[in-house]
C-alpha positions, 0 to 999 in steps of 0.5 A: 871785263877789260875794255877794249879800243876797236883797233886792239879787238881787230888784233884779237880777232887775227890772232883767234883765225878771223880774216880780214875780208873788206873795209867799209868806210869805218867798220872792219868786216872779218870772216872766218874759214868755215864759219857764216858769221861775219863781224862788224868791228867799228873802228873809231881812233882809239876809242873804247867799245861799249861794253855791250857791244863787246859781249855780243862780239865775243859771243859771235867770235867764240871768245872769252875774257882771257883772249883779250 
C-alpha cells in the first residue's frame, strides 16, 4: 500500500465527497452527506500515516487502494 502524508489523505477524502466540518488543533474532522461516520485526519507536516491507521480510515471512508 502507497503510504500517504495526513495533508495528501485531506485531498483524497474531498475528492471522494468528504466535507471539511472543523478543525481541532491538528486533526482534520470530514463529514459526509448522509453518512454518520466522522473521520479524524491528523494532520502532522508532511509526515506519513501509519499503515494501520490508514486502513482503518479507508475502511470507514469506503476507500480502496486505487483512490490514493
Amino acid at each position: 500500500m502507497k503510504s500517504v502524508s495526513g495533508k495528501e489523505f485531506s485531498k483524497v477524502l474531498e475528492r471522494n465527497g468528504w466535507v471539511l466540518l472543523r478543525i481541532q488543533s491538528i486533526h482534520h474532522i470530514y463529514g459526509k452527506q448522509g453518512s454518520n461516520v466522522r473521520l479524524f485526519n491528523p494532520i502532522h507536516g508532511n509526515q506519513t500515516m501509519k499503515m494501520g491507521l490508514l486502513k482503518q480510515m479507508m475502511k470507514l471512508a469506503n476507500l480502496s487502494e486505487d483512490d490514493l
